[in-house]
VEXVO-73034 format. One line per 2 residues: their letters; for each residue x negated, y negated, z of N, C-alpha, C. Coordinates in steps of 0.2 Angstrom, whole numbers. Each point is the difference from the previous one (the first is absolute). Layout:
REM residues N
A	X,Y,Z,X,Y,Z,X,Y,Z; ...
REM end
This chain:
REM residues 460
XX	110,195,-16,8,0,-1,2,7,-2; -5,5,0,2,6,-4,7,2,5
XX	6,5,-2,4,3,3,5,-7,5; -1,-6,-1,4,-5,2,5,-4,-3
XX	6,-1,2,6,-5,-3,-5,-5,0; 1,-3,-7,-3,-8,0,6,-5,-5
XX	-4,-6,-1,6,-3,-6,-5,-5,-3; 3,3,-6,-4,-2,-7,-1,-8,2
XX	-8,-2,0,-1,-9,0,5,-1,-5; 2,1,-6,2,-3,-4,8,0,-3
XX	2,4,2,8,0,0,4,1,6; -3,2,5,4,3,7,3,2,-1
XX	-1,8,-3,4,5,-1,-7,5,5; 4,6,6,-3,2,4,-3,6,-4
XX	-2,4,1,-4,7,-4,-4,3,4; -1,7,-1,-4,3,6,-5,2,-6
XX	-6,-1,5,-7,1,-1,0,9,0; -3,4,-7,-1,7,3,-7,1,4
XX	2,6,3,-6,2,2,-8,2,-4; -6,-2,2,-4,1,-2,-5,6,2
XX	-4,5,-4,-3,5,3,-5,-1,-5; -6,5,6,-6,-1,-6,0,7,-5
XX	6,3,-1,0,4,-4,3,-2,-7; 5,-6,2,5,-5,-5,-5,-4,-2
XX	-8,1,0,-5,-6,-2,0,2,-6; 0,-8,-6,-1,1,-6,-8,2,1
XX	-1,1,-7,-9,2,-2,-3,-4,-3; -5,-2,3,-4,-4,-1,-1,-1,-7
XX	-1,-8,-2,-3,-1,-7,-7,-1,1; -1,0,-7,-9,-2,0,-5,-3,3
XX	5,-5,5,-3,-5,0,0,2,8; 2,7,3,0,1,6,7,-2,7
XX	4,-6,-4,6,-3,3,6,4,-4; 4,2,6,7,5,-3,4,-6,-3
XX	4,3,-8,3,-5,-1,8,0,4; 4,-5,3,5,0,2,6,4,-2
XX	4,2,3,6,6,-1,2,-6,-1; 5,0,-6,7,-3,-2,-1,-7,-3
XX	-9,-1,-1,-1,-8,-2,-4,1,-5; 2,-2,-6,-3,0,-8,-4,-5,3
XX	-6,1,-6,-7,-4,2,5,-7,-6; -6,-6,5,1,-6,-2,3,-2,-6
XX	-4,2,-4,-1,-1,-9,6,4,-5; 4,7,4,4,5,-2,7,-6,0
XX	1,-3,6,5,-5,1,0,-8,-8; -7,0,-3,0,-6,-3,-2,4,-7
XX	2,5,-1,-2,4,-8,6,-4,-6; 5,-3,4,6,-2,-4,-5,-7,-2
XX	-3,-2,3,-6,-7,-2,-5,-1,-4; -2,10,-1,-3,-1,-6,-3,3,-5
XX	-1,-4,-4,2,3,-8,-4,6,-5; 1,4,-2,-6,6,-1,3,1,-6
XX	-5,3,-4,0,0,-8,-7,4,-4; 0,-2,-3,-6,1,-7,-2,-6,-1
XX	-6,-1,-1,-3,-6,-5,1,1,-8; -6,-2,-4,1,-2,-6,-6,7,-3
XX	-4,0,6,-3,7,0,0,6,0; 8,1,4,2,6,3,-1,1,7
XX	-7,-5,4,2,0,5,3,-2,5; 2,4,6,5,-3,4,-2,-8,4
XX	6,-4,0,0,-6,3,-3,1,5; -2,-4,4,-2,-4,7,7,-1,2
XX	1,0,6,7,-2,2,-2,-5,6; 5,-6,-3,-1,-8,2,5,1,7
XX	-3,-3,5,1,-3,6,7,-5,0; 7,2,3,4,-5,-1,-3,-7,4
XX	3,-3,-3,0,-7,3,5,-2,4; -4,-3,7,4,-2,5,0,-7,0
XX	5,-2,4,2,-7,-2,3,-1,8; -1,5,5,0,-4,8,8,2,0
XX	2,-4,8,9,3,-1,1,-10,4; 6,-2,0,2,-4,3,0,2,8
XX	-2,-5,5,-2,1,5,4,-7,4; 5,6,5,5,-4,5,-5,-3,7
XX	5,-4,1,-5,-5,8,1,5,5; -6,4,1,0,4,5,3,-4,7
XX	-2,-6,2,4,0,5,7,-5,2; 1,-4,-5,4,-6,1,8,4,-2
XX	3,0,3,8,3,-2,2,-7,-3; 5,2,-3,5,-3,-6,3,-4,7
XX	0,-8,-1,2,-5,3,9,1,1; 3,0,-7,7,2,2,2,5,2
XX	-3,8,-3,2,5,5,4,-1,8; -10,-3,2,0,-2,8,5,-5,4
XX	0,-5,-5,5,-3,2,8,-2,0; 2,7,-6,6,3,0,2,7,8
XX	-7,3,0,2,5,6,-2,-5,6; -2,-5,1,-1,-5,7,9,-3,-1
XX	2,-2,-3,7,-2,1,5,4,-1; 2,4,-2,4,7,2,-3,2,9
XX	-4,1,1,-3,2,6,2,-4,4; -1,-7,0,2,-5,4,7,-1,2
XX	2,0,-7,9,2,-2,3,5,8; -5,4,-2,6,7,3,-3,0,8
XX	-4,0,1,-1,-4,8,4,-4,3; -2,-9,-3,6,-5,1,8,4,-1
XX	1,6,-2,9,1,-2,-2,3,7; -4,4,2,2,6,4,-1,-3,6
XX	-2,-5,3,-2,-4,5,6,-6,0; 4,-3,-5,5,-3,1,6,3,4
XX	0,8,-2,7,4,3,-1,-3,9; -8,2,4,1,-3,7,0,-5,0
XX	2,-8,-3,-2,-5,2,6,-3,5; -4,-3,4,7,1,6,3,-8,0
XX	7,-2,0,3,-5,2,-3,-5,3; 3,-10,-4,-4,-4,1,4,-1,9
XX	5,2,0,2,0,8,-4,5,4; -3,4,-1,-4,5,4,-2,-5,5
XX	-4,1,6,-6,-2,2,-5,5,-2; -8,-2,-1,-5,3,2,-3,5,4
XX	4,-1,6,-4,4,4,5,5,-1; 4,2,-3,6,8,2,-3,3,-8
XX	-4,-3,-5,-3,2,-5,-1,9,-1; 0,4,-3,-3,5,-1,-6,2,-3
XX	-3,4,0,-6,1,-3,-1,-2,-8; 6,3,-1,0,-2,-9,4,-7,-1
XX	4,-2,3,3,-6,2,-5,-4,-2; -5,0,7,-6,-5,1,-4,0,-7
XX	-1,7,-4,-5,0,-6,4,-4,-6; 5,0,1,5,-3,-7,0,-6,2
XX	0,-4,5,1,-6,1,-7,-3,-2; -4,4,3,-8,-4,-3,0,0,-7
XX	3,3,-1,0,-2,-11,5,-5,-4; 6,1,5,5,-5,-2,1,-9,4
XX	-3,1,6,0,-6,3,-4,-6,-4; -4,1,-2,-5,-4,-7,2,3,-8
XX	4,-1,-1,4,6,-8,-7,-2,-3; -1,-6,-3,-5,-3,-6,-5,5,2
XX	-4,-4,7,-8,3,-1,0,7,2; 4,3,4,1,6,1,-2,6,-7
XX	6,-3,-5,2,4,-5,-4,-2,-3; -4,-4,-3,-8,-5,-3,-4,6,2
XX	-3,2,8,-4,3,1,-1,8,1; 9,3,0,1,7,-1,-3,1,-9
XX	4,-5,-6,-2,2,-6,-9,-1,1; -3,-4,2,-7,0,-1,-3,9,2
XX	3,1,6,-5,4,4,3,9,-5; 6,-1,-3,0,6,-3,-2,-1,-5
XX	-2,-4,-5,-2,-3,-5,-7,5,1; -4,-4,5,-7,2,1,-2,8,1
XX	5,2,4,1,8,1,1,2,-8; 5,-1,-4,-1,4,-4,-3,0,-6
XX	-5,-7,-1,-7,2,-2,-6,2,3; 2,3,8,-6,4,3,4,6,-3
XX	3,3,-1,6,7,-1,-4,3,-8; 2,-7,-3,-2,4,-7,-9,-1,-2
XX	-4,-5,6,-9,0,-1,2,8,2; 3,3,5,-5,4,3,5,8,-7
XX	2,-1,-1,1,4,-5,-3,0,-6; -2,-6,-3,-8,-1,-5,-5,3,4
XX	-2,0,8,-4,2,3,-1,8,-2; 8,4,0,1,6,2,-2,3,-8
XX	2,-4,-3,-5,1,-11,-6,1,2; -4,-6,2,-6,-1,0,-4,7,4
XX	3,2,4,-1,8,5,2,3,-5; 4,2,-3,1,8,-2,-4,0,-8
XX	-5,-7,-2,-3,2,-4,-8,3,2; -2,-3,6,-6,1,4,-1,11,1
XX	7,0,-3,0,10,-1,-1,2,-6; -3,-5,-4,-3,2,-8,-5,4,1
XX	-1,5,-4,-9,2,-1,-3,-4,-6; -2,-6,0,-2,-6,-4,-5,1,-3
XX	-6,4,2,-4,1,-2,-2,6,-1; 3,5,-4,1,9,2,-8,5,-3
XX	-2,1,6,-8,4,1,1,5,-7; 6,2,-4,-1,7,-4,1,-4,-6
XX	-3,-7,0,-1,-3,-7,-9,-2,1; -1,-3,2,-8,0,4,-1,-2,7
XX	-6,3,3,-2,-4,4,-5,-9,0; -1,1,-5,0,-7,0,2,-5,-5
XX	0,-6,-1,3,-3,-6,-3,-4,-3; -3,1,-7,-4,-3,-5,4,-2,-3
XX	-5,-4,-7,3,-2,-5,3,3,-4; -3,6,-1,6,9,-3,4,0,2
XX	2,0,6,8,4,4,5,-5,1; -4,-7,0,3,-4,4,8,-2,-3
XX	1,3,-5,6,0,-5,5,3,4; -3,8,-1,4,5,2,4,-4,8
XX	-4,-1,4,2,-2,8,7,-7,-2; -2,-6,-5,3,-5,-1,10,3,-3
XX	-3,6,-5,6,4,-4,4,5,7; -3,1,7,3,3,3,6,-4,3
XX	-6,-4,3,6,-8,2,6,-1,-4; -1,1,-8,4,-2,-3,7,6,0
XX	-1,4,2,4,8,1,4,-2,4; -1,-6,7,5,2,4,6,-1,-1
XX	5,2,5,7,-5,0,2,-8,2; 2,-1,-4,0,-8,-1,0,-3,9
XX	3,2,3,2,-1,7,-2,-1,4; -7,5,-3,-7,0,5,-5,-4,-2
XX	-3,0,-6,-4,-3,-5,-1,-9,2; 7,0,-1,0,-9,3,-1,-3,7
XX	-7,3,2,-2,-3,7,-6,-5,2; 0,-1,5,-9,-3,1,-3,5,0
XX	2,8,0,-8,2,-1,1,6,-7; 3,0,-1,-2,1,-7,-1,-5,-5
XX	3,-7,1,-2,-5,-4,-7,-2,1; -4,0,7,-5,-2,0,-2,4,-3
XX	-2,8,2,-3,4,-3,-1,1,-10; 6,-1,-1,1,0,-4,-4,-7,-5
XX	-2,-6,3,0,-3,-4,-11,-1,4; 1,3,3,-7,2,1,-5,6,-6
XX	4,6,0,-2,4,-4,2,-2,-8; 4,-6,-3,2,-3,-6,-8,-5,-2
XX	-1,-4,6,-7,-5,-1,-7,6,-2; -1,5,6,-4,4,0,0,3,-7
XX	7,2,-2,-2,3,-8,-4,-5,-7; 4,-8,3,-3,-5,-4,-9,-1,2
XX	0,2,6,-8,-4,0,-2,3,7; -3,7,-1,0,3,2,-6,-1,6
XX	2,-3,8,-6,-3,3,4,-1,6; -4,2,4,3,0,9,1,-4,2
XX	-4,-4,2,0,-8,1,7,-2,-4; 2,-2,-6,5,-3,-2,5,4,3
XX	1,6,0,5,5,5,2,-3,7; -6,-2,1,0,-1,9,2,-7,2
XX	-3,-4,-4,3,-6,0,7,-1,-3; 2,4,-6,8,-2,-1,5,3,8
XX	-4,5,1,5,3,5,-1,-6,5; -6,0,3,1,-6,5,5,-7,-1
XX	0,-2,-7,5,-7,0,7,2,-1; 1,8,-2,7,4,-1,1,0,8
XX	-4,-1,5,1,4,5,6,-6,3; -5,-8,2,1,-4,1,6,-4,-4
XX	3,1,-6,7,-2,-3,2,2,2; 2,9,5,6,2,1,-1,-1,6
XX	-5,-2,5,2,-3,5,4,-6,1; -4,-7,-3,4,-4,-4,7,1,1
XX	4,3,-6,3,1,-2,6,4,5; -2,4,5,3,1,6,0,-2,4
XX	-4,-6,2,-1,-5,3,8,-3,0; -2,-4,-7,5,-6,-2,7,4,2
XX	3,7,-1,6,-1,0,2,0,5; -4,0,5,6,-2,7,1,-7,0
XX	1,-5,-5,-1,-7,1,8,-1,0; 5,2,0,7,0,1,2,1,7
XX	-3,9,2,3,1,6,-2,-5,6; -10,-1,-2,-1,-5,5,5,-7,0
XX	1,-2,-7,4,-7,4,5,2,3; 6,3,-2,4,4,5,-1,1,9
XX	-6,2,-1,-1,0,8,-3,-7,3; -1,-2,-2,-1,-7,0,5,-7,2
XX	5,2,-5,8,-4,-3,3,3,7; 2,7,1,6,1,5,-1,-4,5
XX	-8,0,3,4,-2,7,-1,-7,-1; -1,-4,-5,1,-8,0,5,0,-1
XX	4,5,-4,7,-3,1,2,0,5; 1,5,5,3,-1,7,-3,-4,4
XX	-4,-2,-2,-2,-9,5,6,-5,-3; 0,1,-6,2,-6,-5,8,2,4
XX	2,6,0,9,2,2,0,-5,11; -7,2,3,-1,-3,5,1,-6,1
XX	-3,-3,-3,0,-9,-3,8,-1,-1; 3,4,-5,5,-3,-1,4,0,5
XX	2,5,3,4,2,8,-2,-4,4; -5,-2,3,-2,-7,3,2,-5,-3
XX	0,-3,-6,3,-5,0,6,1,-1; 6,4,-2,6,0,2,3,-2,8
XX	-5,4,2,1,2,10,1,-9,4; -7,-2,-5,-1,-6,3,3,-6,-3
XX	3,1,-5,5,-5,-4,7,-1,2; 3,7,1,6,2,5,0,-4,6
XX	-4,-2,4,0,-1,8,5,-6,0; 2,-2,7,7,-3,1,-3,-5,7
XX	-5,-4,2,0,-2,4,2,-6,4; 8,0,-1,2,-3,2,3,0,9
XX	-5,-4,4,2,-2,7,4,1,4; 5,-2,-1,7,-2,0,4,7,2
XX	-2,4,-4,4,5,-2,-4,6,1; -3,4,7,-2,6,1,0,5,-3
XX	8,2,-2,1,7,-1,-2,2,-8; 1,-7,-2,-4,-1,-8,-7,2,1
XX	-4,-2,4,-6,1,2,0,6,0; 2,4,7,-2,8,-2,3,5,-5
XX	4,-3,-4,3,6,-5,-7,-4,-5; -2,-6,0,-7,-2,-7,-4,4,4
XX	-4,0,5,-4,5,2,-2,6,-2; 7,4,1,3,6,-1,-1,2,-10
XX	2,-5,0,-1,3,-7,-9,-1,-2; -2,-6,-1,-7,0,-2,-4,5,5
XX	3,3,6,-6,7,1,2,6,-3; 6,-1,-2,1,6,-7,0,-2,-6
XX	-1,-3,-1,-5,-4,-8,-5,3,-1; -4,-2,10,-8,2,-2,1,6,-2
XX	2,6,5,0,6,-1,1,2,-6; 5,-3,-3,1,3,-7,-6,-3,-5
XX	-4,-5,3,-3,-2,-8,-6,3,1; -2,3,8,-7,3,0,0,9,-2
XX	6,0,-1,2,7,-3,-3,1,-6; 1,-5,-8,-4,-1,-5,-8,2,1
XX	-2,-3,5,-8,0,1,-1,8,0; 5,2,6,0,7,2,-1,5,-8
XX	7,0,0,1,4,-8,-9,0,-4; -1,-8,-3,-6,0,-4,-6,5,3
XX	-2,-3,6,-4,4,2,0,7,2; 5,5,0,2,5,2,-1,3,-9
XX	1,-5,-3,-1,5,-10,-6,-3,-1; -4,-3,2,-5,-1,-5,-4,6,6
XX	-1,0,7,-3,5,3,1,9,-5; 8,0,0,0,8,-3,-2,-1,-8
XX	-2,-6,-3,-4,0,-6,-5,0,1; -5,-2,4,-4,1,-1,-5,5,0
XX	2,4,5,-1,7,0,-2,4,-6; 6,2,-6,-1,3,-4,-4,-2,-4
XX	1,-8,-2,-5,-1,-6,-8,0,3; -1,0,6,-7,3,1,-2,7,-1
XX	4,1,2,-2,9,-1,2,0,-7; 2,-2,-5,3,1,-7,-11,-3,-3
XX	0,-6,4,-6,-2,-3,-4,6,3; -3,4,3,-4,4,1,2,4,-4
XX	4,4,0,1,5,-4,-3,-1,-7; 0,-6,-7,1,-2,-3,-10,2,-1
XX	-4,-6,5,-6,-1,2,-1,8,-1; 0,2,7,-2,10,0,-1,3,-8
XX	8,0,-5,0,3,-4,-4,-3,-6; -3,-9,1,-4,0,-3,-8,2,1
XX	0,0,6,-7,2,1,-2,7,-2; 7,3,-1,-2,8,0,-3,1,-8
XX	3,-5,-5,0,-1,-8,-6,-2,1; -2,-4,2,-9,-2,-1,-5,5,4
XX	3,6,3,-4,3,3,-2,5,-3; 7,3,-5,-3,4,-6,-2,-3,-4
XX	0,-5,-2,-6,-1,-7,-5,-2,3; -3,0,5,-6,-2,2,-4,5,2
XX	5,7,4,-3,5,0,1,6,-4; 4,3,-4,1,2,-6,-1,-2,-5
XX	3,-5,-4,0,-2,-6,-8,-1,-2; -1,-7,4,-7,-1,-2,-6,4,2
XX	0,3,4,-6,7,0,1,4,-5; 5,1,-6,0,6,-2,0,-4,-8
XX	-2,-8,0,-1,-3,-10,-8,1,2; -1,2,-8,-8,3,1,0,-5,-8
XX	-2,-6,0,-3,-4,-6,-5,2,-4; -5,3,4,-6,1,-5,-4,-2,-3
XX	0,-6,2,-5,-5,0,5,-6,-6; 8,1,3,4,-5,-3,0,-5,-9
XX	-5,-3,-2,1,-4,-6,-2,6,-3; -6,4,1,-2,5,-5,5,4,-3
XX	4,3,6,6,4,-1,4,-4,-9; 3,-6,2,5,-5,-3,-4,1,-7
XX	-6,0,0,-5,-2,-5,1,6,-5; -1,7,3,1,5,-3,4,2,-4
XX	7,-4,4,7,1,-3,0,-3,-6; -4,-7,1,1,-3,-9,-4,1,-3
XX	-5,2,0,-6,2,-4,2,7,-4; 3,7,4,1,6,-6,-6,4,5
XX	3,6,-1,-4,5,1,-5,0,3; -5,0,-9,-7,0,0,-4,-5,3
XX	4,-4,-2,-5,-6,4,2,-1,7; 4,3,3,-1,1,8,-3,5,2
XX	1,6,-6,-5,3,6,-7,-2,-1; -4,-3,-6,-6,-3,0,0,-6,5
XX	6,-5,3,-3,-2,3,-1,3,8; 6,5,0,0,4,9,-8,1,-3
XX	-2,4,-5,-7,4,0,-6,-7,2; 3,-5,-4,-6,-4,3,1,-4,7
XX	5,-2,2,2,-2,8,-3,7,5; 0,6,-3,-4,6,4,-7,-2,-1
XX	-3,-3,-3,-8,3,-1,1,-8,2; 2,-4,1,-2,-9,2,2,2,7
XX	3,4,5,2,2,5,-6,4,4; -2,6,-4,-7,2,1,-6,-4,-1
XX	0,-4,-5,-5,-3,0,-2,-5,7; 7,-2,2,-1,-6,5,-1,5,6
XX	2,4,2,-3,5,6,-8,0,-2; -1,4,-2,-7,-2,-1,-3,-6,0
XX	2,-5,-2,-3,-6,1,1,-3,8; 5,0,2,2,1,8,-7,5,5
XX	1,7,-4,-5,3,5,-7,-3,0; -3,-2,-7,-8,-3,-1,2,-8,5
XX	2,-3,0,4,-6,2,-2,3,10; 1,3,1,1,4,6,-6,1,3
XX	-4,5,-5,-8,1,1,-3,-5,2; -1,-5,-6,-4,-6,0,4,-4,6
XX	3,-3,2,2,-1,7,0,2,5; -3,7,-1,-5,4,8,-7,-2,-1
XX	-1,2,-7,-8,-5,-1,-2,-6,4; 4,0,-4,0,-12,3,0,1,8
XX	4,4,1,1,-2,8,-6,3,5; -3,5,-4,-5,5,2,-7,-5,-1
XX	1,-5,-5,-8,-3,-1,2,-7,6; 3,-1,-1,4,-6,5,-4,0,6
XX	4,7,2,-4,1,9,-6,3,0; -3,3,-7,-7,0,1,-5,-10,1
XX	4,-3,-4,-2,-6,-1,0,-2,7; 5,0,5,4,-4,7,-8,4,4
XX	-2,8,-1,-4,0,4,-5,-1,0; -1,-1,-8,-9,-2,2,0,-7,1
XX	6,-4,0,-1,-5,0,-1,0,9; 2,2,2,-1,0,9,-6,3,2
XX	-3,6,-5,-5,2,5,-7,-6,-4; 1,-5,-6,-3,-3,-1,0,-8,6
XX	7,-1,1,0,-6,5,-2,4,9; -1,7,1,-3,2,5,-8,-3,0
XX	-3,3,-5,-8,-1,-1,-1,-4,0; 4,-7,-4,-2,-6,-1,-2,-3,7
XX	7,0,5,-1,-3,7,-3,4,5; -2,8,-1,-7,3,3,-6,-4,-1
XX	-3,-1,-9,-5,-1,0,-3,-7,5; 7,-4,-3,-1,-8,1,1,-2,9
XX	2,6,4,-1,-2,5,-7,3,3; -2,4,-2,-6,2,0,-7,-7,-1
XX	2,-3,-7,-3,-4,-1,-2,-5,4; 7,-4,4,0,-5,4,-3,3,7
XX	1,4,0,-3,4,6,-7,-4,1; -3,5,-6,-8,-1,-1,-4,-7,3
XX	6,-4,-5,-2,-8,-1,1,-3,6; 3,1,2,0,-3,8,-5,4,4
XX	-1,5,0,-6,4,4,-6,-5,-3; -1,-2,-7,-8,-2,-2,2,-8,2
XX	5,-3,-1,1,-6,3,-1,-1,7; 1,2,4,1,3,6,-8,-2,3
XX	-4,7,-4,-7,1,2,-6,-6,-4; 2,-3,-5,-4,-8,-2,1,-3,3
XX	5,-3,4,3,-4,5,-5,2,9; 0,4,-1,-4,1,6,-8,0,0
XX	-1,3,-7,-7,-1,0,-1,-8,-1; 1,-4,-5,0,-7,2,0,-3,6
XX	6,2,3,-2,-3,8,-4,3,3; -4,3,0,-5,3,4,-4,-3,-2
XX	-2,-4,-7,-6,-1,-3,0,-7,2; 7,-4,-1,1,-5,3,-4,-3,9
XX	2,5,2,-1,1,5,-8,0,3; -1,3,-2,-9,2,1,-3,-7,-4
XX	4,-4,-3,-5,-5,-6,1,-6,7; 7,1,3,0,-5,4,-3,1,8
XX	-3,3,2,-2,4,5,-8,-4,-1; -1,2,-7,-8,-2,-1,1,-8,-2
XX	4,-1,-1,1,-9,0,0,-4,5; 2,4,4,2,-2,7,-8,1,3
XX	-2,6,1,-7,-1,4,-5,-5,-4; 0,-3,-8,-4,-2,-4,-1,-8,4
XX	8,-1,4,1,-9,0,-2,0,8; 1,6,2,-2,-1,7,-8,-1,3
XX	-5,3,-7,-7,1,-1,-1,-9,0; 5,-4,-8,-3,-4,1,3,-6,6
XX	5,3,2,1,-5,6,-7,0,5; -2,5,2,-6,3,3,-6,-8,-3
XX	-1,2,-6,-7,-5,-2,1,-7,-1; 8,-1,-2,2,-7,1,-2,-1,7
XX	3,2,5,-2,-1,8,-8,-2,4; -4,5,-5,-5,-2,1,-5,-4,-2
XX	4,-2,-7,-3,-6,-4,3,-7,5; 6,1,3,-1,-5,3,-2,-1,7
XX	-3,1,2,-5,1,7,-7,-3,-4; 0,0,-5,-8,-1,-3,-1,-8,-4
XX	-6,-5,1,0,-5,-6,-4,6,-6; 3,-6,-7,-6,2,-5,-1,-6,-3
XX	-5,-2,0,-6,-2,-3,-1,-1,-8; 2,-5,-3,0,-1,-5,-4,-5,-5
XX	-7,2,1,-6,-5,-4,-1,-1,-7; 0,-6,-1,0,0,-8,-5,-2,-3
XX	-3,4,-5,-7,0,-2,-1,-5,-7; -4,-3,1,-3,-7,-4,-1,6,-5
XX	4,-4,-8,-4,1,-6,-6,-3,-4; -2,4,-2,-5,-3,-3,0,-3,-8
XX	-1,-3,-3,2,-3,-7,-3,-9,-1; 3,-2,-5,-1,-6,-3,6,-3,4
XX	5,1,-1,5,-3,6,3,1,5; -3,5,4,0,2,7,-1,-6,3
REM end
């Protein structure tokens, strides 16, 4: 913006940006970041907050941190119901006056109508639902008129430096004040938004309990209220669009029944006949005009309030874009309760317990790395164990097929010597029986003689 007409977010008074050179560069502080031309540091703006003095020993106070107490926080999105419904009825007011001037004579006919003629009769030929349906539709315009004004707040705060690089680059439990008291510096005008309020009551938790995680999730259910909550207000204009064009059915309805209540059908009498005709098809005409009107306003409503709902969506998504990507990358906890811990404890006993959360931190790497060892060990005797177990199950089913080998070979060869012996035993058994078939044969071709010899004895 350097060397540019712009206007102040917070007053809309215009001002020129001067030119910048790097000759016109402040000198860097200590810390390597130039401090700001024309902007006292954070702390120089809250010196009227804090109190300095002597003790009781001659040394100088501590100077105490004011106390914040937050600011009253307006509905970023819902306009004031009266406002809106005071500028929806002056608006309708002055339209209905200014489209009365063309309203053309109930002796007219229709067809010699004028263009403004014709648009003044579509308002006035149904007064009731007409005029019903103008106040709703400017109603609803001018709470899209002033969301999108709340919208144009909600933007020109999105041009804060919210979280300013030449207090830290990152935000601890140390700083996290200084960043809370900047917020507090703004002007009122700005201050009270969705994204300084989130921020704001992000970086208030984080000072209380200092840990990313609760940051992350406050911002995430922060996130989800103000959708919520942007959601809900268009629940007016919707009905609105909704309401107009059942009015103009309901103004339809009612001009058909007039049309049709009117009729004159009596027989007898023709020319009664065509003037009742003649009127119920200008009945109809006039009563499908209402439908006309409703849907010709809820169409040019609808339009706006959708894009009024993007707009609103967009600029919240952009609010949760920087503290997802800013905010939260840049809170450093530090191992969060520790931090908190420090705080209540004093000094010395935090830095003995940082000293010891350092040496249990060392410790535990080390135990990690031995932990690490021994689980290449293990995994190293592992696969020696997988291999000998396999060249173990190799040799087993070598040896043992080897064995069966044998054993069928010596089975094999007793089996045949057997039957060999088998053989030869019955080979000589065979010639044995053939021998004695032989001397059977020839004992029978033969007598024998069989003479029995007297004993000799006492009883013989």
């Amino acid at each position: 913006m350097a060397g540019k007409m712009v206007r102040c977010p917070a007053c809309d008074s215009k001002l020129q940006i001067p030119e910048f050179s790097a000759a016109e560069a402040p000198a860097p502080t200590d810390g390597g970041v130039p401090q700001p031309t024309g902007v006292s540091n954070v702390w120089d703006s809250e010196k009227q907050h804090l109190e300095t003095g002597l003790g009781a020993d001659g040394r100088p106070l501590a100077p105490e941190k004011p106390q914040r107490e937050g600011w009253v926080e307006t509905d970023p999105t819902n306009p004031n119901s009266f406002v809106a419904f005071g500028m929806g009825l002056v608006s309708a007011l002055t339209l209905l006056g200014m489209l009365y001037l063309f309203n053309p004579p109930d002796a007219k006919p229709a067809a010699e109508y004028k263009t403004m003629e014709w648009l003044a009769a579509l308002f006035f030929k149904h007064a009731l639902v007409s005029v019903t349906n103008t106040i709703f539709f400017c109603w609803a315009m001018a709470i899209l008129y002033l969301k999108m004004e709340k919208l144009r707040h909600q933007r020109r705060a999105l041009m804060l430096d919210i979280l300013p690089m030449d207090i830290a680059k990152e935000i601890n439990a140390e700083n996290v004040g200084q960043f809370i008291d900047h917020l507090y510096s703004f002007h009122h005008r700005l201050r009270d938004s969705l994204m300084v309020n989130r921020i704001r009551k992000g970086l208030e938790l984080f000072e209380v309990r200092p840990s990313n995680s609760d940051v992350s999730a406050m911002m995430s259910s922060q996130s989800d209220i103000d959708s919520a909550r942007i959601g809900s207000s268009f629940s007016m204009v919707k009905a609105f669009l909704w309401a107009i064009p059942i009015l103009g059915f309901i103004g339809t309805v009612i001009g058909l029944s007039h049309a049709i209540g009117g009729m004159n059908l009596d027989m007898d009498d023709l020319t009664k006949i065509k003037a009742t005709l003649g009127d119920v098809v200008g009945g109809l005409g006039t009563a499908f005009d209402a439908t006309l009107l409703g849907l010709v306003l809820a169409l040019l409503l609808n339009f706006p309030m959708n894009a009024m709902i993007k707009a609103e969506d967009d600029n919240l998504n952009a609010i949760d874009a920087f503290c997802n990507e800013v905010l939260l990358p840049r809170l450093n906890d530090g191992g969060g309760s520790n931090n908190s811990l420090v705080a209540a404890l004093g000094t010395e006993t935090g830095a003995f317990i940082a000293a010891l959360s350092q040496a249990m931190a060392g410790a535990q790497q080390e135990f990690l790395r031995d932990l690490r060892q021994l689980t290449a060990k293990i995994d190293e005797q592992a696969m020696n164990l997988d291999r000998r177990a396999d060249a173990h199950a190799t040799l087993v089913a070598t040896e043992f097929t080897k064995t069966m080998i044998k054993l069928r070979e010596d089975v094999t060869s007793g089996i045949s010597d057997s039957a060999n012996k088998t053989t030869d035993y019955i080979r000589t058994l065979a010639t044995a029986l053939q021998g004695l078939n032989g001397v059977l044969k020839d004992l029978g071709e033969k007598q024998v003689l069989i003479q029995q010899v007297k004993k000799k004895g006492w009883f013989s």
